[in-house]
N, C-alpha and C positions, 0 to 999 in steps of 0.2 A: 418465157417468150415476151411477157410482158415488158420485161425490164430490157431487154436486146431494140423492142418495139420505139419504145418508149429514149431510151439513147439514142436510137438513129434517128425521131424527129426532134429531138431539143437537137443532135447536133445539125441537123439540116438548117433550124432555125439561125443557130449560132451563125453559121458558115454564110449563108444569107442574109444577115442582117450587119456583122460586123466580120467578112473576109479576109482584114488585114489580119485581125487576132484568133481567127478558132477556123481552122482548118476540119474539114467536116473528117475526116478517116479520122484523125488522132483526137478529134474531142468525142470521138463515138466510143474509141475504144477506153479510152479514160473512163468516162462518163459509166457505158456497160459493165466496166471493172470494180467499179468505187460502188457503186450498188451491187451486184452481185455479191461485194463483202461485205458489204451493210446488212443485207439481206438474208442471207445463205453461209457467209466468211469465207475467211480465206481460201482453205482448201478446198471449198469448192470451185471457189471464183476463177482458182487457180487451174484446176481441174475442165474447166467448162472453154474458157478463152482458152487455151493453150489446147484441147481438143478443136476449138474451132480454129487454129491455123493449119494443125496438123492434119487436118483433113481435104487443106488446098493443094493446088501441083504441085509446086515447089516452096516446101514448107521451111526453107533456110535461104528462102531469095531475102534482100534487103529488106525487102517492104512488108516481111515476117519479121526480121529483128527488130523494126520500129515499131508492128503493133507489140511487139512479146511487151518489148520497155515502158511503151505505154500503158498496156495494162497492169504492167508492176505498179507504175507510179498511181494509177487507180484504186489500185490495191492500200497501197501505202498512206495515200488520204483517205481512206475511207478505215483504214486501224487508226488513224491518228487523230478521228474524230472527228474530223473536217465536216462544215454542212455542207448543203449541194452549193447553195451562194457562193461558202469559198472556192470550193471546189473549180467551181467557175472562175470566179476573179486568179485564180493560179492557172487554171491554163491559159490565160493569154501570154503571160509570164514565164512559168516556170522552165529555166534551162535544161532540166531532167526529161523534158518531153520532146519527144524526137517529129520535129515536123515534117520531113520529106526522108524520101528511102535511101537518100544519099548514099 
């Protein structure tokens, strides 16, 4: 809970302090992903995000495919060793990160 805690106020901050680049849903869900595998690994991380969509209404509406991707790509810098800095500096960037439910 800590680390869910703890994702949703850096991404509040982010979203608040630079809103053109870090949109609060999708740096949450990054951010929660990339430590959960830091932390705990993969198959947990994987295990835990992916029970927390599946337990919303509609767990295959858009804006469940753009956190599943986002929390892959969480996933993904946090096996590939990334610190939280980069971590950071890539979501503002990264085309792999789905910003809106489109």
């Amino acid at each position: 809970l800590r680390i869910k805690e703890y994702a949703e106020r850096l991404s509040k901050a982010l979203a608040r302090n630079d809103p053109k680049n870090y949109g609060e849903d999708f740096s949450r869900h990054v951010i929660w992903s990339y430590w959960l595998t830091r932390v705990y690994g993969e198959d947990f991380a994987r295990r835990v995000t992916d029970a927390h969509e599946e337990a919303k209404d509609d767990p295959v509406s858009n804006e469940h495919e753009q956190d599943y991707a986002n929390n892959e790509v969480g996933r993904r810098y946090a096996l590939g060793g990334m610190s939280e800095n980069q971590v950071l500096k890539s979501i503002r960037t990264d085309p792999l990160i789905i910003r809106s439910p489109n």
